[in-house]
N, C-alpha and C positions, 0 to 999 in steps of 0.2 A: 756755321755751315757756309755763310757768302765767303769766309777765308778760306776755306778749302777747296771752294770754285775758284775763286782769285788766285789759290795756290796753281791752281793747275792751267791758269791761262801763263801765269807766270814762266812757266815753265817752256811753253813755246816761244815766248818774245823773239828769242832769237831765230825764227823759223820764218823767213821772210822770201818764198819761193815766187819767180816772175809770174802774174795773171797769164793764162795765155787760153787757148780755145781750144776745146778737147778736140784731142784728134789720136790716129793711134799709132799707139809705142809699138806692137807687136801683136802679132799673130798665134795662139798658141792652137793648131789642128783646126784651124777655118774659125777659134774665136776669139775675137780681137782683145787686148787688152789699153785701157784710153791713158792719154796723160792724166787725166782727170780724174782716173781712178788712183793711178801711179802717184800724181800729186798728194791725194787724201790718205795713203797708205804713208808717206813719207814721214808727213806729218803725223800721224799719230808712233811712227819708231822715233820721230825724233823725242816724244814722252821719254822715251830710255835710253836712249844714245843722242845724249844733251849738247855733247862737244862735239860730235860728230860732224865732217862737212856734209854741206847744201849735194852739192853733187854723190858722193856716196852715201847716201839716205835715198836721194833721187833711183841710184843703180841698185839697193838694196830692195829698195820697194819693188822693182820690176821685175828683180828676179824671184821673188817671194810671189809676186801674181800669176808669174808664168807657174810655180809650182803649185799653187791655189789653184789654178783652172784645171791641171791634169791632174789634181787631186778629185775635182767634183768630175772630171771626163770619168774616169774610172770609178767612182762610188758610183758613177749613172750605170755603168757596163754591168757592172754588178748588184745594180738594184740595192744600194746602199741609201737611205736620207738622214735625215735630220730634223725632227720633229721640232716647228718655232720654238714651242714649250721649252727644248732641253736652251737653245741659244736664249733664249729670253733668263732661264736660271743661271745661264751662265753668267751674262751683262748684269744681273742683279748680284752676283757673286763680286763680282768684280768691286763696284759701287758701294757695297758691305766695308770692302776691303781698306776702301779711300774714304769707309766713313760718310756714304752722301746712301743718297734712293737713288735708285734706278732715274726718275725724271732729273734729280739734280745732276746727274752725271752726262745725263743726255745735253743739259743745258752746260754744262763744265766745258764738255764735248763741242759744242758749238760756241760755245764763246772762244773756245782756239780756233775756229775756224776746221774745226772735223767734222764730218756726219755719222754721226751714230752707227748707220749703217755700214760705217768701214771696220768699228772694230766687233761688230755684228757679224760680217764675212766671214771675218778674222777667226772668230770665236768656231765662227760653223765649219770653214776648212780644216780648225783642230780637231772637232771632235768628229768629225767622218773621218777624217786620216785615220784615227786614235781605232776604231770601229776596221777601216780598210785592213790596220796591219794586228789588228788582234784575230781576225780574220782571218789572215794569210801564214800569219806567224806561231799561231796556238799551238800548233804540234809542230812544229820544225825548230823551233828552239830547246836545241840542249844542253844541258849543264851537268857535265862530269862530275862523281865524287872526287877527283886529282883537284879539279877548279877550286871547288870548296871547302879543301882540307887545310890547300895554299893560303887559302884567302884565312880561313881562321885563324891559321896557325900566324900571321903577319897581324889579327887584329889582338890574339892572347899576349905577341911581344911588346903588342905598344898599352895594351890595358888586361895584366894579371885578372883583373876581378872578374874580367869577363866570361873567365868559368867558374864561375858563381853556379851552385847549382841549385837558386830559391825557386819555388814554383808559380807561377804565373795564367791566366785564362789566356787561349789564342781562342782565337772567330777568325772563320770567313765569312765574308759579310758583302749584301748588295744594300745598297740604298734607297730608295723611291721615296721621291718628291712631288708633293701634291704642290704645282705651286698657286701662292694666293696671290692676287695684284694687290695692289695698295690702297687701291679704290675700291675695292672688294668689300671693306665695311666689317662691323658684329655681324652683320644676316650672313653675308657672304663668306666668313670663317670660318661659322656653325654650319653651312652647307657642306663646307669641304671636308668638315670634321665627319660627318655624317657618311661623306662617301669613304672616308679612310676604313672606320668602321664595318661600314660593308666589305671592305676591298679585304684588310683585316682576316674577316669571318669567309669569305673566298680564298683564301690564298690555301692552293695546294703543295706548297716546295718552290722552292730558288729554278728548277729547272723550266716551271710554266710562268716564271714572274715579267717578265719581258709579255708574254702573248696577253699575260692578266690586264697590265696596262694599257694596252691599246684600246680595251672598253671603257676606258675614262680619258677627258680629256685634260688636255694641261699635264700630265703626268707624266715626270722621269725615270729613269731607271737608271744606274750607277754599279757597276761592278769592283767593289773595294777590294776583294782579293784579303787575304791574312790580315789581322789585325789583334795585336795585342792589348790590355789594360790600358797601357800608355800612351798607346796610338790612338785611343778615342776620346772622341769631347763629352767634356763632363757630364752636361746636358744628357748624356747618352747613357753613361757609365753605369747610373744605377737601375736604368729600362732594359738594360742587356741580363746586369747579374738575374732579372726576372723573368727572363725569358730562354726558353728551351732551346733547342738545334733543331729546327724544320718549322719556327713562326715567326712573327710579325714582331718587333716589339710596339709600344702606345706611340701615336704620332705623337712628335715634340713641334713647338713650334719655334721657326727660325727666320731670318730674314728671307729665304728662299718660299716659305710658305710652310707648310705641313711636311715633315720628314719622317721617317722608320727606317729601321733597318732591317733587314733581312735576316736570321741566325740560318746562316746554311750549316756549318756545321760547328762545333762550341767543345773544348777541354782544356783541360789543365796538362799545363808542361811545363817542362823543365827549362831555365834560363839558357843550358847546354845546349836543349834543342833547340830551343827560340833562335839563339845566337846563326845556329845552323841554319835554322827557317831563314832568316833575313838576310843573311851573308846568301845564298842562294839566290834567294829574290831579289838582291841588286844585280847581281850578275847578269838574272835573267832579264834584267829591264836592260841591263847596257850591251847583252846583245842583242837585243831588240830594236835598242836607238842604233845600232849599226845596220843591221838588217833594214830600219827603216828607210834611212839614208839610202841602200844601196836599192831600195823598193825607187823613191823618188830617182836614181839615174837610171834605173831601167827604164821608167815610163817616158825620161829626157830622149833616153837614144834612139826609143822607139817612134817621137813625137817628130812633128813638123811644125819647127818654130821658126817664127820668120820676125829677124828687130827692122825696124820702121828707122 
């Protein structure tokens, strides 16, 4: 575990930005954004853009914060948040990911000289954005049968078997996560388990499952959208085939803490359609990702931003 901290101070050596005394880079609608903040952001993109220079990390960061703050401007307009809970399951996702706990990561984090709380921000301006444009986007995205015929018709040239036509389970499916801390303990497991239970024997349909949540605390909620056999983890696989279309299945436990899933709705199809289902659903993601994009210039051109 201390090499995979070590791996990750490793990683910044090269990240040697001047000390200097916060003060502010810019203005975004009367709130300011610091070097300070700019600095910490830099540092943690140079994690992934290793080669990259000192000064374009520096201008990447700024302008990622200018679009972080009109992101929470407008999740405020709109009485959008972000329950700690979900950002806290996130940074433990994360940490799962690199193989450390949540604390180890915190300390990985700090031994490059990051504060936690940047890639904390970070976490939480994605998933308000994610919430802002599913929001804005749910009915205005459409995808033609012309889109989808093209698209098959160019993935059947490059893979014949893909009209295979075996049959397979799809689900739509939400997630909820009870999560547990680390320090939590046996007692504190068995408590959470206890509330799943409950929560479980409550639960009226995927349409009240978001309202359900909010009477426990620590609790997430997760909108997975279609999902086939394939697409789920194992873990999961055989609490699904057990469970109906309109309940809970058994919490499993996971690094996040206590998880289920939702059976919104549960059949058997054809590879044919599957193929169709999911040639669909990219499409609709990447016009999405364009729409998003074009969500972030609206709020630029409408914004008063001032660089320092």
């Amino acid at each position: 575990m201390a090499a995979a901290i070590a791996a990750m101070a490793i990683i910044v050596a090269g990240w040697t930005p001047a000390a200097a005394q916060s003060a502010i880079k810019a203005v975004v609608n009367n709130e300011p954004v610091t070097t300070n903040e700019v600095t910490q952001r830099a540092r943690f993109l140079h994690l992934v853009a290793r080669d990259a220079p000192n000064a374009t990390l520096m201008q990447q960061a700024l302008e990622e914060l200018i679009d972080e703050k009109l992101k929470f401007q407008e999740a405020k307009r709109h009485n959008v948040g972000v329950p700690e809970a979900q950002v806290e399951a996130a940074f433990a996702g994360i940490a799962a990911r690199v193989k450390l706990t949540p604390q180890q990561l915190v300390a990985a984090l700090g031994h490059s000289g990051i504060d936690p709380s940047t890639l904390k921000a970070r976490l939480r301006g994605q998933i308000v954005w994610q919430q802002l444009v599913m929001a804005r986007f749910r009915q205005t995205v459409n995808i033609y049968d012309v889109d989808v015929v093209k698209a098959l018709q160019k993935q059947t040239q490059k893979d014949p078997k893909a009209a295979d036509a075996a049959q397979t389970n799809e689900y739509v499916l939400d997630q909820v996560i009870f999560v547990v801390p680390a320090s939590a303990g046996k007692a504190g497991l068995e408590a959470r388990m206890r509330e799943t239970e409950q929560f479980r024997a409550k639960f009226a349909g995927c349409d009240s499952l978001l309202a359900q949540s909010k009477e426990y605390r620590e609790t997430v909620v997760k909108h997975l959208g279609k999902r086939t056999e394939d697409e789920i983890p194992g873990a999961f696989q055989q609490v699904l085939t057990q469970t109906p279309a309109g309940k809970l299945t058994k919490p499993v436990t996971t690094a996040n803490g206590l998880e289920m899933l939702a059976v919104c709705d549960k059949h058997e199809t054809s590879a044919n359609f599957l193929n169709r289902s999911k040639v669909e659903e990219d499409l609709r993601q990447k016009e999405g990702e364009v729409m998003a994009r074009q969500y972030v210039q609206e709020l630029r051109r409408f914004a008063v931003i001032e660089y320092k």
